[in-house]
One Martini backbone bead per residue (centre of mass of N, CA, C, O) as a GRO file, in nm:
protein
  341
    1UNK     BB    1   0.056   0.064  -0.017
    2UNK     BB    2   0.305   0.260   0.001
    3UNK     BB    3   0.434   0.168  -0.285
    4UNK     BB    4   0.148   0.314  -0.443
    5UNK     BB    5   0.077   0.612  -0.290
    6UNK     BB    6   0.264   0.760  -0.435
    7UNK     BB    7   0.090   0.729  -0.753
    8UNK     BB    8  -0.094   0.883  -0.691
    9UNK     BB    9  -0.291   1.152  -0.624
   10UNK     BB   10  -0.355   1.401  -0.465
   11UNK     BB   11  -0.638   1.414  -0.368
   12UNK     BB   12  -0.660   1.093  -0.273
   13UNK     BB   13  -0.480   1.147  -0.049
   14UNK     BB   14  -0.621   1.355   0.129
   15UNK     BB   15  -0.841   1.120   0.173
   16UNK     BB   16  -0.704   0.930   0.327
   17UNK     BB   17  -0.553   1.066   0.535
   18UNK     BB   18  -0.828   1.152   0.657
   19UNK     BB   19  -0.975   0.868   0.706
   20UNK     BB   20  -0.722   0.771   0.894
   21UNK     BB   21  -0.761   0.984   1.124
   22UNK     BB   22  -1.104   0.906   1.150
   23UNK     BB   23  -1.035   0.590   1.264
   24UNK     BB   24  -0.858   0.669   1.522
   25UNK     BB   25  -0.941   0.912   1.655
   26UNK     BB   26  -0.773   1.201   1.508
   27UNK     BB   27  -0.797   1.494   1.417
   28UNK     BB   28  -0.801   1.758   1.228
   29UNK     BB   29  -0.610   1.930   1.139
   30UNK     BB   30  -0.610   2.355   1.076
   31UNK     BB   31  -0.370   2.345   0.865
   32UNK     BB   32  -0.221   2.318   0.590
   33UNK     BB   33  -0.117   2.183   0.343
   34UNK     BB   34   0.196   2.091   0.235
   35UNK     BB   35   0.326   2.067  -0.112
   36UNK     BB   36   0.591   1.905  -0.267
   37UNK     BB   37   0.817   2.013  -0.498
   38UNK     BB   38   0.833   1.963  -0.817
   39UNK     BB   39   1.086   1.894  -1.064
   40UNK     BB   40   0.922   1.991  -1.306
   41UNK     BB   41   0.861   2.238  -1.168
   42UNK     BB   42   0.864   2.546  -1.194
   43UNK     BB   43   0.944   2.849  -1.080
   44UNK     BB   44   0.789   3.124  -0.967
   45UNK     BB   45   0.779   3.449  -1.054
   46UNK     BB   46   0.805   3.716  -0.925
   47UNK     BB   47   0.692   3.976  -0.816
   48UNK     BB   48   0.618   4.297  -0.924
   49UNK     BB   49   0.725   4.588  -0.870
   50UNK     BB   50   0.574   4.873  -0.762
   51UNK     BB   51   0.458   5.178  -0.858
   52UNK     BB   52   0.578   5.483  -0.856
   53UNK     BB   53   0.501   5.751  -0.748
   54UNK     BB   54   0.354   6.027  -0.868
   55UNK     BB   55   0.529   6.340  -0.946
   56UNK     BB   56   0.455   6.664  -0.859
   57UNK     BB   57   0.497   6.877  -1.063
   58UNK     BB   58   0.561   7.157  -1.154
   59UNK     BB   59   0.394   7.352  -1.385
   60UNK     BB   60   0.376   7.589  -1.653
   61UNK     BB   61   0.269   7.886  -1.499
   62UNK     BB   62   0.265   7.762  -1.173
   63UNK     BB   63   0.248   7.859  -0.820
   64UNK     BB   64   0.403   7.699  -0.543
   65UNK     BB   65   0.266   7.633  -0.199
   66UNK     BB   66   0.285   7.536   0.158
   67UNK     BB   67   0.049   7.445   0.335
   68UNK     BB   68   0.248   7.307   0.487
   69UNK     BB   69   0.454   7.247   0.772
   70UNK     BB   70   0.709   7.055   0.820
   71UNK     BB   71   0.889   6.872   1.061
   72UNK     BB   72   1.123   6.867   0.857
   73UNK     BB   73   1.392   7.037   0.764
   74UNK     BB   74   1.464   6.902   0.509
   75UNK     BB   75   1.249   6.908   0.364
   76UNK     BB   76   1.146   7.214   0.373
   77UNK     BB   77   1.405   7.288   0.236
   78UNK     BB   78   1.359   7.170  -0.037
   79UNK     BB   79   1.083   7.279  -0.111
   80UNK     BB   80   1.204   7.566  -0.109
   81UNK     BB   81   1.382   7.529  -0.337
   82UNK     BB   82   1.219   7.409  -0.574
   83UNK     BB   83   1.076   7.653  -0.575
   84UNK     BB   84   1.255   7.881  -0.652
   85UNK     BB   85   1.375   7.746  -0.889
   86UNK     BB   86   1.129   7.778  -1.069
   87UNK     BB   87   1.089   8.065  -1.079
   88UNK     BB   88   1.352   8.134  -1.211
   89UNK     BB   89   1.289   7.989  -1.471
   90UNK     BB   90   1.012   8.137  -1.547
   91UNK     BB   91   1.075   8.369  -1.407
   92UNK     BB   92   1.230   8.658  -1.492
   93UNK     BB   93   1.370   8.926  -1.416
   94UNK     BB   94   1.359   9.217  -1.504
   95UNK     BB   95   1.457   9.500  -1.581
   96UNK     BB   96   1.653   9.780  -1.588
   97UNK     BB   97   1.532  10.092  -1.669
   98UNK     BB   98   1.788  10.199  -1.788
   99UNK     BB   99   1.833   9.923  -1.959
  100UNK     BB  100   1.524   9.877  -2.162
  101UNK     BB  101   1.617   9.987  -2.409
  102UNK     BB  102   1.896   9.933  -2.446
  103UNK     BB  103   2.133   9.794  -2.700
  104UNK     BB  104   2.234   9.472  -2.729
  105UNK     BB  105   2.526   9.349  -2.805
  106UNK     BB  106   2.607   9.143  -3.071
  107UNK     BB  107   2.781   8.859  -3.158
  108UNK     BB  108   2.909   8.745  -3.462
  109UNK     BB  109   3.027   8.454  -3.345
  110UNK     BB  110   2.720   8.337  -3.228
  111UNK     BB  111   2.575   8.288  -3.540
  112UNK     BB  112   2.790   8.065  -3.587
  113UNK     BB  113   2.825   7.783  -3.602
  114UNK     BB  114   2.941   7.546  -3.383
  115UNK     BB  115   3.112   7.825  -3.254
  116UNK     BB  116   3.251   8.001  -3.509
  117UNK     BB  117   3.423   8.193  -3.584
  118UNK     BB  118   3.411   8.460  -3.831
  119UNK     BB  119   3.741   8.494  -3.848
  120UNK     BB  120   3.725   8.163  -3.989
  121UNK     BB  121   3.529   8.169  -4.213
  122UNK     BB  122   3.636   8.426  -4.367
  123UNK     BB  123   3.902   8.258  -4.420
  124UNK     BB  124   3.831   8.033  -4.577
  125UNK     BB  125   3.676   8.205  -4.821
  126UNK     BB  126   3.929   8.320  -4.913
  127UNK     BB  127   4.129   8.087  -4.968
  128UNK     BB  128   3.924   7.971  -5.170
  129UNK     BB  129   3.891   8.200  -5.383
  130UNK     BB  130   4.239   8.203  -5.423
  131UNK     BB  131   4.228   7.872  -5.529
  132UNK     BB  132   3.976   7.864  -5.734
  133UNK     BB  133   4.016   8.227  -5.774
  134UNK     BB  134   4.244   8.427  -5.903
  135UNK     BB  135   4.161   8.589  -6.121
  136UNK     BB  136   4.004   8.769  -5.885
  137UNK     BB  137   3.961   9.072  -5.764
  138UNK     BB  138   4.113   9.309  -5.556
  139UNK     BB  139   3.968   9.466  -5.276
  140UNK     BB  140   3.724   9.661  -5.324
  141UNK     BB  141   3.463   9.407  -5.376
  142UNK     BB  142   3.658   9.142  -5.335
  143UNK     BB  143   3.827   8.856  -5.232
  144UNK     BB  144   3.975   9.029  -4.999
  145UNK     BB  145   3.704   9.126  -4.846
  146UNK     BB  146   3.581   9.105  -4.548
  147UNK     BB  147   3.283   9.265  -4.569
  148UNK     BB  148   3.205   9.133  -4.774
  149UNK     BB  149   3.219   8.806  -4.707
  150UNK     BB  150   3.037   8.839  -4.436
  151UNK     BB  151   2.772   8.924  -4.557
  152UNK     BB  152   2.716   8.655  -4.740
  153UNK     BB  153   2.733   8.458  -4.480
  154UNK     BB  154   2.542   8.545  -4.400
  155UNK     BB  155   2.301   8.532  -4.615
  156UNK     BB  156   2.407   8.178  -4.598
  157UNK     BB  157   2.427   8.109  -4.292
  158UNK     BB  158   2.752   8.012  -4.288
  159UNK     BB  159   2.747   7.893  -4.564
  160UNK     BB  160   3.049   7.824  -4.755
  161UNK     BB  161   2.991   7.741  -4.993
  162UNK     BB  162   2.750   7.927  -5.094
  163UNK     BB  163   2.927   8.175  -5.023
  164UNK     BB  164   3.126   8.130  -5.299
  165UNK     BB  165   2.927   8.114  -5.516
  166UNK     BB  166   2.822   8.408  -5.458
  167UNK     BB  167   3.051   8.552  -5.502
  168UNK     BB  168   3.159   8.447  -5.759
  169UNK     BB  169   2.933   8.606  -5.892
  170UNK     BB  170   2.951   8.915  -5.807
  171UNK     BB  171   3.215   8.960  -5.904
  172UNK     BB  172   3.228   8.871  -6.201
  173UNK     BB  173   2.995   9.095  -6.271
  174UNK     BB  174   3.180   9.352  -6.191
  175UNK     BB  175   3.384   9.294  -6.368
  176UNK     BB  176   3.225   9.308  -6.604
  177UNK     BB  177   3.057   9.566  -6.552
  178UNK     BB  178   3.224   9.793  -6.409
  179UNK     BB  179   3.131   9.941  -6.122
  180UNK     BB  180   3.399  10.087  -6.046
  181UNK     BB  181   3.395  10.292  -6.312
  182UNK     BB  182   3.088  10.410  -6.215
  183UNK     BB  183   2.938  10.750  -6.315
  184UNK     BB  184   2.770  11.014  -6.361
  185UNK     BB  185   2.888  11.072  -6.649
  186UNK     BB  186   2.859  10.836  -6.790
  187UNK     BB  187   2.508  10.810  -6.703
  188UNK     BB  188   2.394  11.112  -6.783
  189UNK     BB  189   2.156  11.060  -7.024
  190UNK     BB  190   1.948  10.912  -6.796
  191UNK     BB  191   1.980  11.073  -6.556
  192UNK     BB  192   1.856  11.364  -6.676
  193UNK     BB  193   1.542  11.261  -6.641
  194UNK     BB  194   1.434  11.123  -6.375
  195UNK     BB  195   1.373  10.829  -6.323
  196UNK     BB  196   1.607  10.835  -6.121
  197UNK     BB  197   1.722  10.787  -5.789
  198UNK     BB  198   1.891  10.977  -5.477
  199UNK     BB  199   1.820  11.095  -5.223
  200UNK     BB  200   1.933  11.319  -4.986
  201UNK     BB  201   1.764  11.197  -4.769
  202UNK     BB  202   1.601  11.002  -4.562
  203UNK     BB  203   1.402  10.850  -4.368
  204UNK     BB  204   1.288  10.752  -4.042
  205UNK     BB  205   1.524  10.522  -4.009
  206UNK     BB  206   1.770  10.580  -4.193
  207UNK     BB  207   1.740  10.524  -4.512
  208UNK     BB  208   1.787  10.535  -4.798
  209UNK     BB  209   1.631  10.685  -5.121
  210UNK     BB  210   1.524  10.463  -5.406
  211UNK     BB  211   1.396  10.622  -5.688
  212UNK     BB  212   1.107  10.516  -5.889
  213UNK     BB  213   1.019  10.632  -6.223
  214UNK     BB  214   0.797  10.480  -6.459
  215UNK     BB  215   0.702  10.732  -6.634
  216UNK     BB  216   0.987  10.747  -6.792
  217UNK     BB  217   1.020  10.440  -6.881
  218UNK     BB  218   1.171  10.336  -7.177
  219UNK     BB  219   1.254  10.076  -7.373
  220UNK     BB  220   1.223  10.126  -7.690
  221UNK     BB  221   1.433  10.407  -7.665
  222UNK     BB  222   1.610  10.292  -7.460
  223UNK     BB  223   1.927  10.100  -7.332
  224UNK     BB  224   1.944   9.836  -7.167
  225UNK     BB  225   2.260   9.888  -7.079
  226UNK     BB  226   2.212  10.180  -6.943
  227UNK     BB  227   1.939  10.100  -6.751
  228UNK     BB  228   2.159   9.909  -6.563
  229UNK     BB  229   2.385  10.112  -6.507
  230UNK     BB  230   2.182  10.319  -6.336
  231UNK     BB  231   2.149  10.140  -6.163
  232UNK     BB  232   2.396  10.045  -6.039
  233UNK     BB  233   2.512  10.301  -5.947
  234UNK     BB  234   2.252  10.386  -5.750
  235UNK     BB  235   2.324  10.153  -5.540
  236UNK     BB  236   2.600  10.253  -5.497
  237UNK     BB  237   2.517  10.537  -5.395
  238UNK     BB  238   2.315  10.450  -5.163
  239UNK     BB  239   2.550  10.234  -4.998
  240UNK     BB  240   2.729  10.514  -4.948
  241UNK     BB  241   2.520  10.645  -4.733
  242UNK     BB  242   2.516  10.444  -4.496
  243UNK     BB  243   2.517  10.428  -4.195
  244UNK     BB  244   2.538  10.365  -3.884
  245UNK     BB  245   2.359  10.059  -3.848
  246UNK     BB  246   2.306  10.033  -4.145
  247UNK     BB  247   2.206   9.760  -4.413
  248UNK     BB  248   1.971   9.946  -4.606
  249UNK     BB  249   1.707  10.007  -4.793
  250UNK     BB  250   1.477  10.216  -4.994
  251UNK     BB  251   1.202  10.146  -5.189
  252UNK     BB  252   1.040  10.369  -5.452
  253UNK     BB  253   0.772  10.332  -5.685
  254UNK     BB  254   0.658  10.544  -5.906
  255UNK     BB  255   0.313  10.487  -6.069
  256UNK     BB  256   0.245  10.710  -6.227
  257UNK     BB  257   0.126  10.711  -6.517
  258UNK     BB  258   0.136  10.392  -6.567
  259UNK     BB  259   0.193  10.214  -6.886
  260UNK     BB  260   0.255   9.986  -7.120
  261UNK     BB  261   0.549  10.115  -7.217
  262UNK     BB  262   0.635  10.061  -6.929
  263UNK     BB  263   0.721   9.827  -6.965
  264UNK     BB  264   0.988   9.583  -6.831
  265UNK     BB  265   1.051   9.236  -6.787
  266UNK     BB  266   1.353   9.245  -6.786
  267UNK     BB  267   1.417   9.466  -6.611
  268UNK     BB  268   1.302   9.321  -6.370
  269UNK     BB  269   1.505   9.081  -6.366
  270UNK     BB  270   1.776   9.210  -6.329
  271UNK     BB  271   1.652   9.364  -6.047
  272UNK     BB  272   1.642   9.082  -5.901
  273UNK     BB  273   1.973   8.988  -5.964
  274UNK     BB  274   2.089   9.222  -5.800
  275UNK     BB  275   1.916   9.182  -5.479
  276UNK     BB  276   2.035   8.835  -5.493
  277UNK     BB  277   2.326   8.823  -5.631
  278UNK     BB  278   2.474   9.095  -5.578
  279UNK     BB  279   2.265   9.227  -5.304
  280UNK     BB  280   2.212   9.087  -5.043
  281UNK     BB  281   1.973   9.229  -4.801
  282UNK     BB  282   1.989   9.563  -4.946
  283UNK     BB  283   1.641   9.559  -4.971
  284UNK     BB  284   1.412   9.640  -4.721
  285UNK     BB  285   1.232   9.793  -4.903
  286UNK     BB  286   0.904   9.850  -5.065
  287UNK     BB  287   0.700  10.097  -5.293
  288UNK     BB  288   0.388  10.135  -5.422
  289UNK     BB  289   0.247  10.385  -5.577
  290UNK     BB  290  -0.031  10.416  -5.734
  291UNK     BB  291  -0.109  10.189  -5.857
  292UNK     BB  292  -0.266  10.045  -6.169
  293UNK     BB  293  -0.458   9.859  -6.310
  294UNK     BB  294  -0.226   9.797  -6.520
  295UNK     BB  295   0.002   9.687  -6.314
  296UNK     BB  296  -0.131   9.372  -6.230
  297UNK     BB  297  -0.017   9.174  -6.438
  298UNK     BB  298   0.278   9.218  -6.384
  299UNK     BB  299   0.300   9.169  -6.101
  300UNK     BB  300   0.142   8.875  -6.135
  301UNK     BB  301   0.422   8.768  -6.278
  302UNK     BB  302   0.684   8.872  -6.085
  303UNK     BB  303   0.576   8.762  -5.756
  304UNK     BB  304   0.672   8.434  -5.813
  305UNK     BB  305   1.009   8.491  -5.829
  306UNK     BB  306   1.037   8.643  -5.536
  307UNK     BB  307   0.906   8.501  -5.313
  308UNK     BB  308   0.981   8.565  -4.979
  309UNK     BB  309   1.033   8.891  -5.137
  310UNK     BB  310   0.754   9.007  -5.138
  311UNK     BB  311   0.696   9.097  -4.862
  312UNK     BB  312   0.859   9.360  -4.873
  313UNK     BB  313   0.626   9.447  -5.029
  314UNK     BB  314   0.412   9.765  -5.084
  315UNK     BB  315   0.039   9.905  -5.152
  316UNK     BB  316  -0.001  10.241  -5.188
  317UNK     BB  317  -0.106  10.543  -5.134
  318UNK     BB  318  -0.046  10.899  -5.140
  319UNK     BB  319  -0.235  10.924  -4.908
  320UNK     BB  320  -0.132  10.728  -4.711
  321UNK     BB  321   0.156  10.811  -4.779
  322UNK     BB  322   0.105  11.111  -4.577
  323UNK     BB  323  -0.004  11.010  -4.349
  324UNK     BB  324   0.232  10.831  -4.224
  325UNK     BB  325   0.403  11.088  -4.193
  326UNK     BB  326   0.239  11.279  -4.040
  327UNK     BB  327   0.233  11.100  -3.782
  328UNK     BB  328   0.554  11.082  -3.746
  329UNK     BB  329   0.684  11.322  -3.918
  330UNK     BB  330   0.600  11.640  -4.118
  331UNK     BB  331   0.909  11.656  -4.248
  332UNK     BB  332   0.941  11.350  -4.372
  333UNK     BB  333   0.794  11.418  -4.631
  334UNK     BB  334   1.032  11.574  -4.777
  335UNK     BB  335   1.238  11.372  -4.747
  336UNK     BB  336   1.123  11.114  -4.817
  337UNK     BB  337   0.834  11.229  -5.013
  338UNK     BB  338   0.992  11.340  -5.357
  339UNK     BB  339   0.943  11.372  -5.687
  340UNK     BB  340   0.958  11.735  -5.702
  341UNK     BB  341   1.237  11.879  -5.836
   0.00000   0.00000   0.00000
């Protein structure tokens, strides 16, 4: 019986050992029976620990006080750094009044990549100018120009390779073009016209100010490579009046009994290709005054050209753009906007 009962089942063994305790008179345990651990059953794998309680940190824009104090001073003081320091993070001290409005200078090597200083940049762009195109011209507005370089590195977010391949386009333009040969007297013919000019005074802002009247320009009559002189020669006029902390011009473009025979979409492609590739981001505003219905088609054929400099543009009336300088102020209605001369 001893060796069969070995290999009975659980529940079987059970009702046996209770039988056998229940006919000798003997009470039945009270205790769960313990049942020996079989050599084929794995092990049980342990419960996962409970997870941890959720952080209350404070939210961006909500500041907490301490309900109740702590009787522990080492947590009371934990909590109340804790607070300091977020308060700190979220909320900035004001500035000083003194030093409100006051200008804070900006460093130019903090706005190259990576860290690198903006005259190890110009020295790189040199370099490969030197090594890539020697044949090109040295000195002011040359390929060892550093203000000429720095300028065209922001212009390309001082991404080298870019700004080596638009440098050496500006160059080589200003080279065939003689930019640097370009004066009044030159450009003389189409000058005393009337057509275009650079204002004796300033905007509002302080930028020089360059009118074109639209309505004395013939493409027909006058010669487009004289026309292309006259823009050159008045952009380098104009950036020659610069003053200092101004990097921008404005451009004013009087619309005023503008014909169909005015119009001249080649002379306005050029224009972009100026603004673009030859002075980028020297073109800080544009004004359209009083534009007529007739120069909506062409505006709308090469405002898709200008991409993202569209919105440079805006199209005023003569009256609205004479309020706007009365507000701002009386004198520079004249200094500003003046066609009559």
């Amino acid at each position: 019986m001893s060796s069969s009962h070995r290999h009975v089942p659980g529940s079987i063994k059970l009702i046996t050992f209770a039988w056998r305790r229940v006919s000798s008179g003997s009470p039945l345990p009270r205790y769960p029976i313990r049942r020996k651990p079989r050599a084929d059953r794995a092990p049980a794998a342990p419960a996962p620990p409970p997870p941890p309680p959720p952080s209350r940190r404070p939210t961006a824009g909500i500041h907490y006080r301490c309900g109740r104090k702590s009787k522990n001073p080492k947590r009371r003081g934990e909590a109340m750094a804790g607070t300091c320091s977020f308060r700190s993070i979220v909320r900035a001290p004001p500035p000083p009044r003194g030093l409100a409005r006051r200008a804070v200078p900006v460093r130019c090597c903090s706005a190259a990549p990576g860290g690198a200083s903006t005259s190890k940049l110009v020295m790189e762009v040199k370099e490969r100018l030197e090594r890539e195109h020697p044949g090109l011209p040295t000195g002011r507005s040359g390929r060892d120009d550093d203000e000429m370089i720095l300028w065209f590195l922001k212009d390309r977010k001082f991404a080298v390779d870019e700004a080596v391949s638009k440098l050496t386009k500006a160059i080589k333009w200003r080279q065939d073009f003689r930019v640097s040969e370009l004066s009044e007297e030159s450009v003389k013919g189409l000058y005393q016209t009337g057509k275009a000019y650079v204002h004796s005074s300033f905007d509002i802002y302080g930028r020089p100010v360059l009118v074109v009247v639209a309505a004395k320009h013939f493409p027909y009559k006058q010669d487009q490579l004289e026309n292309e002189k006259l823009c050159a020669f008045l952009v380098e006029k104009a950036l020659s009046k610069l003053p200092m902390g101004t990097d921008n011009i404005l451009g004013i473009f009087d619309l005023r009994g503008f014909r169909v025979e005015n119009g001249d979409l080649q002379f306005l492609k050029f224009l972009i290709d100026v603004f673009y590739y030859y002075y980028p981001k020297r073109l800080g505003q544009v004004l359209f005054v009083d534009a007529p219905f007739v120069f909506q088609p062409m505006w709308q054929l090469v405002k898709p050209l200008l991409k993202q400099y569209a919105s440079l543009v805006s199209t005023v009336s003569l009256s609205a753009f004479d309020q706007m300088i009365f507000a701002s102020n009386i004198f520079h209605l004249y200094v500003v906007f003046c066609f009559c001369l």
